[in-house]
C-alpha positions as CSV (number, residue, x, y, z in Angstrom):
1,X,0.0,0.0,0.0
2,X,1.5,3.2,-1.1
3,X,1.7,5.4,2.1
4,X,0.6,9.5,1.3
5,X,0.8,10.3,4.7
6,X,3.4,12.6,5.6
7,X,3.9,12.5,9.5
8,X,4.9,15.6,11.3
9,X,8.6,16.2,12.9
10,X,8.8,13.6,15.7
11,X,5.9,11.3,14.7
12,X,5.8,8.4,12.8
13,X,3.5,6.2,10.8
14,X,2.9,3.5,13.0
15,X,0.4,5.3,14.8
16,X,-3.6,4.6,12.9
17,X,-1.6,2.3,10.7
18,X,-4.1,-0.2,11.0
19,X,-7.5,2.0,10.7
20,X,-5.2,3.4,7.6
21,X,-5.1,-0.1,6.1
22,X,-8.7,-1.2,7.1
23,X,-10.4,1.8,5.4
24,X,-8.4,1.3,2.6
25,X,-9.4,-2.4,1.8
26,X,-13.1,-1.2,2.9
27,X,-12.7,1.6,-0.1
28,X,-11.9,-1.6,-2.3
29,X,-14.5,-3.7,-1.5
30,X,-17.0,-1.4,-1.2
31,X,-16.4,-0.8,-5.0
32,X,-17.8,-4.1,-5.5
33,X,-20.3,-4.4,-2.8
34,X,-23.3,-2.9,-3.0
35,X,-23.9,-3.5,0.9
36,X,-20.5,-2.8,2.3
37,X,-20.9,0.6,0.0
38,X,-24.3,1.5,2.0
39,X,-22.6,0.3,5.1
40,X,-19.5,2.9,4.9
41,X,-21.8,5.6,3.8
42,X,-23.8,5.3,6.9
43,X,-20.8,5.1,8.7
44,X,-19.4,7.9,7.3
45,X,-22.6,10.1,7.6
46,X,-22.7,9.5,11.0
47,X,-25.8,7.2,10.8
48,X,-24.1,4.0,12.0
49,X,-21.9,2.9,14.7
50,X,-18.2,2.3,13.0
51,X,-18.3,-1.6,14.8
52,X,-20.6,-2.5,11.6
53,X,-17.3,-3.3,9.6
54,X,-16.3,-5.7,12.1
55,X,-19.2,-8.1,10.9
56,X,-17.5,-11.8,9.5
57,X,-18.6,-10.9,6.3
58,X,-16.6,-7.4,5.7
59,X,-13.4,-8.3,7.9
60,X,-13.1,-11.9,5.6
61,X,-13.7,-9.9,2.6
62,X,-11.0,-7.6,3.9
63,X,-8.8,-10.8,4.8
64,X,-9.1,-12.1,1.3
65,X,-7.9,-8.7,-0.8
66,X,-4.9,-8.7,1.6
67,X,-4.0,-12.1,1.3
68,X,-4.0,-11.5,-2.2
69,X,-2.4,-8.5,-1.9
70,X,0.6,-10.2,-0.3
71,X,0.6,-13.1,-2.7
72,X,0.8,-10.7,-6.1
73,X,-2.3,-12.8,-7.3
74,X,-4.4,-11.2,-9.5
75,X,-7.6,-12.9,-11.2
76,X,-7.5,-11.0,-14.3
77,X,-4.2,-11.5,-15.3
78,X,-4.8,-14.5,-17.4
79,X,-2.1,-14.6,-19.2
């Protein structure tokens, strides 16, 4: 994950790394996912408590773009 964050004198990145991460795969997925999408914009409109994204569901969907991630396996690359 390419990091944008530029920290402030004396600070580094390691602090929110893992919120960073999670919204990050949550952006991905919620491309794809009609009901993670409604799920984040209720979350991000206030609407919903931010423990919804800790349902099975979203956390293995976040498990599984990771693990790809870290494998370099792509589905559409047939070649």
């Amino acid at each position: 994950m390419d990091e944008t964050t530029i920290p402030c004198k004396g600070e580094d990145l390691s602090m929110g790394e893992f919120n960073r991460a999670l919204e990050h795969y949550l952006k991905r997925i919620a491309i794809t996912d009609g009901h993670v999408w409604a799920i984040m914009l209720d979350i991000y409109n206030c609407i919903e408590p931010e423990t919804l994204v800790l349902s099975p569901k979203i956390l293995l969907g976040v498990f599984w773009l990771w693990t790809k991630e870290k494998l370099d396996y792509d589905l559409w690359d047939l070649k």
